[in-house]
C-alpha positions as CSV (number, residue, x, y, z in Angstrom):
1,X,-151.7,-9.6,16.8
2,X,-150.8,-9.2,13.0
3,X,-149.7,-5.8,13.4
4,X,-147.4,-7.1,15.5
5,X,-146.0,-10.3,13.8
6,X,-145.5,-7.3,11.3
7,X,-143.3,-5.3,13.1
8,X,-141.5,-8.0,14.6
9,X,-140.8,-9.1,10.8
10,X,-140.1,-5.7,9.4
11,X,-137.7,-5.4,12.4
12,X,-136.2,-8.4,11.6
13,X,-135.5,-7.5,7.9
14,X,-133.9,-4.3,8.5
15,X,-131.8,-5.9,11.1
16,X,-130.9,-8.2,7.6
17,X,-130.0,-5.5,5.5
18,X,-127.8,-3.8,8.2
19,X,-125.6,-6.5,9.3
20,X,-123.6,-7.4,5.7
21,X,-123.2,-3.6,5.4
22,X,-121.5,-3.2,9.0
23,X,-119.4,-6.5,8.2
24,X,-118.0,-5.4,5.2
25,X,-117.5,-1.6,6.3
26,X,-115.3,-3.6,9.7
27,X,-112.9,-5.3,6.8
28,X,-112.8,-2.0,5.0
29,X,-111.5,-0.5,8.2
30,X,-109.1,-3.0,9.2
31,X,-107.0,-3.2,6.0
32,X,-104.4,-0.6,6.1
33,X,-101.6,0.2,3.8
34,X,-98.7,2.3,5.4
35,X,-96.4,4.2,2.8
36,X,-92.8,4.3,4.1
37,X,-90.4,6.4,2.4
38,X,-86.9,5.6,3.6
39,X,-83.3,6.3,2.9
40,X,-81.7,3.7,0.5
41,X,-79.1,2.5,3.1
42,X,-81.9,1.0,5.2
43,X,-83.2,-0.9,2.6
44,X,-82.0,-4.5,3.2
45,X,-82.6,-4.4,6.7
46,X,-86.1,-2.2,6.9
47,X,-87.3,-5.3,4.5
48,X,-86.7,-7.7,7.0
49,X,-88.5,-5.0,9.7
50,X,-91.3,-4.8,7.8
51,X,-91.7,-8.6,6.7
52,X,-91.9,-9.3,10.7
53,X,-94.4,-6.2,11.3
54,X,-96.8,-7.8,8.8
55,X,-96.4,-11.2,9.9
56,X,-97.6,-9.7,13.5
57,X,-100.2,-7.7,12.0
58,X,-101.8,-9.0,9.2
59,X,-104.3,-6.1,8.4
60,X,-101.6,-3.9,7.5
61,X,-99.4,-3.9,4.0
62,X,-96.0,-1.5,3.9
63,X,-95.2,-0.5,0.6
64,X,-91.8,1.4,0.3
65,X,-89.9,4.0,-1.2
66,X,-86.3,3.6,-1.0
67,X,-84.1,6.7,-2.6
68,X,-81.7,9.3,-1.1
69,X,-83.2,11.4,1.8
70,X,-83.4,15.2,0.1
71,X,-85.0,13.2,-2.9
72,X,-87.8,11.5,-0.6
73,X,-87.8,15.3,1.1
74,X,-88.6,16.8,-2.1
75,X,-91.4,14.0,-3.0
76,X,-93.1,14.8,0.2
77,X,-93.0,18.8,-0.1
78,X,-94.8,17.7,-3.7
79,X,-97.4,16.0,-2.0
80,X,-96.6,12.2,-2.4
81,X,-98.3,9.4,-0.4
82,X,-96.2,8.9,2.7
83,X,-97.2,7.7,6.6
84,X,-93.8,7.5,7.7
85,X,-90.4,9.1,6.9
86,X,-87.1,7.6,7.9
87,X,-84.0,10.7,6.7
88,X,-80.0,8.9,6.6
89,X,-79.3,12.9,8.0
90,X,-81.3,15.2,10.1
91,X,-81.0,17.8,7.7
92,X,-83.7,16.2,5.3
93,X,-86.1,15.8,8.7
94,X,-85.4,19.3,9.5
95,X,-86.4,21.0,6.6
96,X,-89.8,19.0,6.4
97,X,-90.5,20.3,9.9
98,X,-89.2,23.6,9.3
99,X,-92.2,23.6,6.4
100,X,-94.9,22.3,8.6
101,X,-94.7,19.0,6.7
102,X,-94.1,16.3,10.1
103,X,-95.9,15.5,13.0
104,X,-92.9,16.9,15.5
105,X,-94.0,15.2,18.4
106,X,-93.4,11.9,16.2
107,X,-89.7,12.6,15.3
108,X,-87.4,9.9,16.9
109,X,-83.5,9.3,16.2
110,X,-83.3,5.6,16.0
111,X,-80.0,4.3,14.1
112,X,-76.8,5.2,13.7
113,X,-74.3,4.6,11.4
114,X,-70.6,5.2,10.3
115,X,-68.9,5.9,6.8
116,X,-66.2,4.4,5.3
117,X,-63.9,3.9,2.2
118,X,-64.0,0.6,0.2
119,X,-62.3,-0.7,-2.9
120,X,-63.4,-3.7,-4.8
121,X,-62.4,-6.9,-3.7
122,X,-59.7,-7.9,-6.7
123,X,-58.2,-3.9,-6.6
124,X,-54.1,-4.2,-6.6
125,X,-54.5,-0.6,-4.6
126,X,-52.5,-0.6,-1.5
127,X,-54.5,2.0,0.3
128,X,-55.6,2.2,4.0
129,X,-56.4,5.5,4.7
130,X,-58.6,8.3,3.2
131,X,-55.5,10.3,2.2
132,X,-54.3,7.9,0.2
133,X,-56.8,9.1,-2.1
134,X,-54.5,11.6,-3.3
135,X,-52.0,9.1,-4.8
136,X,-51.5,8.8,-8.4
137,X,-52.4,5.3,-8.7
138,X,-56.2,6.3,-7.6
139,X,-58.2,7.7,-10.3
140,X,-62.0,8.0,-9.8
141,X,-63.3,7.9,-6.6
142,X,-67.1,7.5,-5.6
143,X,-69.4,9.8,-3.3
144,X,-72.8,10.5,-3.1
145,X,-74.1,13.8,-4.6
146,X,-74.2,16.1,-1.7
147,X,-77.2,18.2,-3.0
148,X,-80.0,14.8,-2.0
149,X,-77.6,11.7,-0.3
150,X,-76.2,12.4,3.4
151,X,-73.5,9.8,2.7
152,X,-72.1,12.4,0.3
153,X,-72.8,15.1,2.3
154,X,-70.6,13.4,5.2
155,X,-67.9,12.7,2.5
156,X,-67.5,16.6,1.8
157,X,-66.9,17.2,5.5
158,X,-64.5,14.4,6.0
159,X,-62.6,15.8,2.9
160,X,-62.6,19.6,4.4
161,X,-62.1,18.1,8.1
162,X,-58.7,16.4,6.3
163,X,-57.8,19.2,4.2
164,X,-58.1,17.5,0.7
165,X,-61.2,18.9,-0.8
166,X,-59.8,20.7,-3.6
167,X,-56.8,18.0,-4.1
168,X,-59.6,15.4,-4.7
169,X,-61.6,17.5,-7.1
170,X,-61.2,15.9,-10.4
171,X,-61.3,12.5,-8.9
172,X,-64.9,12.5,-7.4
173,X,-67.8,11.1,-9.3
174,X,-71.5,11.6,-7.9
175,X,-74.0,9.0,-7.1
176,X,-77.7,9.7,-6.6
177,X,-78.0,7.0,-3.9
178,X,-74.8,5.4,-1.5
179,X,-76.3,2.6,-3.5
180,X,-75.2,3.7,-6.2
181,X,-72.1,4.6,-4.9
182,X,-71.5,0.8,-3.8
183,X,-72.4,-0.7,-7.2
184,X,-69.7,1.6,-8.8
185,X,-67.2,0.5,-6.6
186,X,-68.2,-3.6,-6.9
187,X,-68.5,-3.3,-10.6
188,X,-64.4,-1.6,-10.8
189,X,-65.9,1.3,-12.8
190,X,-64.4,3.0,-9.9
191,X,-61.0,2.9,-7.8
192,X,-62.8,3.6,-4.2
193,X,-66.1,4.8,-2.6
194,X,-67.4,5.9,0.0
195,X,-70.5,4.7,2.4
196,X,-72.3,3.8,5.1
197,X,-70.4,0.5,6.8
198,X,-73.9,-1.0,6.4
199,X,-73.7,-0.8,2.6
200,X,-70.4,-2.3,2.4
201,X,-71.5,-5.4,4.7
202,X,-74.0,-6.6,2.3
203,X,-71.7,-7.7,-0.8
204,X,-68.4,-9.3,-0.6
205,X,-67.9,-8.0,-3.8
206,X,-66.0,-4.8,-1.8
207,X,-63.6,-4.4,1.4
208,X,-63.2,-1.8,3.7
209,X,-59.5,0.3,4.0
210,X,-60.5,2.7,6.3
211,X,-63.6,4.1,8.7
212,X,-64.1,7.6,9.4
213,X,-63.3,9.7,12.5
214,X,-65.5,10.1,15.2
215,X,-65.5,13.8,14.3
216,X,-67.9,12.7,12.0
217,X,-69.7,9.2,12.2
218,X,-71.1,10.8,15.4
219,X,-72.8,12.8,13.7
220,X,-74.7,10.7,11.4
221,X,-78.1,9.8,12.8
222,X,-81.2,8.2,11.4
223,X,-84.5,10.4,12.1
224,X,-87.8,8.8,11.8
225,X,-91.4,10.8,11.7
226,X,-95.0,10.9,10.8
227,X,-96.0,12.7,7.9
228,X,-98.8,15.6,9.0
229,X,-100.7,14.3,5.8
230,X,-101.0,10.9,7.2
231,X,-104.4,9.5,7.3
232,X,-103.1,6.2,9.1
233,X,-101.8,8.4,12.4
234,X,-102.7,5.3,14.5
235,X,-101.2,2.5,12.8
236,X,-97.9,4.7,12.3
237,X,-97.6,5.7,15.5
238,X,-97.4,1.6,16.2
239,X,-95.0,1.0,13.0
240,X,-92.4,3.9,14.9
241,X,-93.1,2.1,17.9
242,X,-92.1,-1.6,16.7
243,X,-89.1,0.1,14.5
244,X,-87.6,0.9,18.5
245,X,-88.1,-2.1,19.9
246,X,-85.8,-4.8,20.6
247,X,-86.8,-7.4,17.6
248,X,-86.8,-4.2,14.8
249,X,-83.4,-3.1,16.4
250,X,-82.0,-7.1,16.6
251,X,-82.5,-6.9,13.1
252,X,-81.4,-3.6,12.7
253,X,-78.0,-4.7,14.5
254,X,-77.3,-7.1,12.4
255,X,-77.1,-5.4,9.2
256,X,-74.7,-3.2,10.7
257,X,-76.4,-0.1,12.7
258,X,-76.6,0.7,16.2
259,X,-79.5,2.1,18.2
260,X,-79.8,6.2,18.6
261,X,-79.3,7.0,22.1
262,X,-81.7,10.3,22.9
């Protein structure tokens, strides 16, 4: 009988000693951070995205990293922290999957977006139409640096698509974000800019003159992927999920994109 009060009570104990060890290891598995690194021009309305992911999932934290797609390529071909990916251009996705770097079967178009040409709000300018650029009154004018921001990138092949490249050559000044690009243009260091329509709607510091052809806003598409180095697979694969779904794209809409149609 004491042998067995004893076994019953050593059984007992070691069920003790388990159970704070598999509560706390539950917690430990159940608080996920996702990294997303994402072009700057999504920036105000991927914050309000993620605010309403983490308010529906409270186990998970986003951190970002806003900066112009080829740099956020380069940072992940160095080996920085990223889940999910979200390239302004496909060129930026390409080249990661190219180099074994995405999960493919991840990679999802989901915005669009269109470029434009804006001049601060007080310019005298008149101006309504990207070849005005070439008039005498306009001095600097803003683009992206082709070499990392897609916004620049699409600026280059408007100006070859109009003919003017080599007319506007010692006008242009390069920004390392469309950000960037926008803040040059609200602050009057510059005459005109150009970005995403997106970036001009959130300041009224800027107005628009004049939106791209269709020869080349429809070609501007936002690619989204998981990151092969991902150890969070599962909880990114539900991020990419809610970023297509009617609330992220509500959102999305109302900063200005449009939903990718694939």
């Amino acid at each position: 009988m004491i042998k067995k009060i004893t076994k019953i009570m050593a059984c007992l104990i070691a069920i003790m000693m388990i159970m704070p060890l598999a509560a706390c290891t539950d917690n430990k598995e159940g608080d996920i951070t996702l990294n997303i690194s994402a072009a700057a021009s999504v920036t105000d309305a991927l914050n309000e995205v993620n605010t309403a992911y983490m308010d529906a999932n409270p186990n998970i934290t986003i951190v970002t990293n806003y900066a112009a797609s080829g740099t956020l390529q380069t940072q992940i071909e160095q080996g920085a922290t990223c889940d999910v990916f979200i390239s302004a251009a496909a060129k930026q996705m390409n080249n990661l999957e190219n180099g074994g770097l995405i999960l493919s079967d991840t990679r999802k178009n989901i915005l669009k977006n269109s470029i434009v040409l804006i001049i601060n709000k007080n310019s005298a300018l008149d101006i309504d139409s990207f070849e005005d650029l070439l008039l005498e009154a306009v001095g600097l004018i803003a683009v992206g640096d082709p070499s990392f921001v897609p916004a620049g990138t699409y600026a280059y092949q408007l100006f070859e698509l109009l003919e003017i490249t080599d007319d506007l050559e010692g006008k242009l000044m390069q920004g390392s974000t469309v950000r960037d690009v926008l803040a040059y243009v609200e602050t009057g260091n510059v005459d005109a800019g150009i970005v995403y329509s997106t970036d001009a709607a959130i300041t009224d510091g800027v107005k628009i003159v004049a939106t791209a052809p269709d020869e080349i806003n429809s070609k501007i598409v936002y690619p989204a992927a998981i990151i092969k180095a991902s150890e969070n697979v599962d909880a990114a694969s539900d991020y990419m999920a809610f970023l297509s779904g009617s609330g992220a794209m509500a959102v999305f809409e109302k900063y200005g994109f449009s939903a990718a149609v694939e």
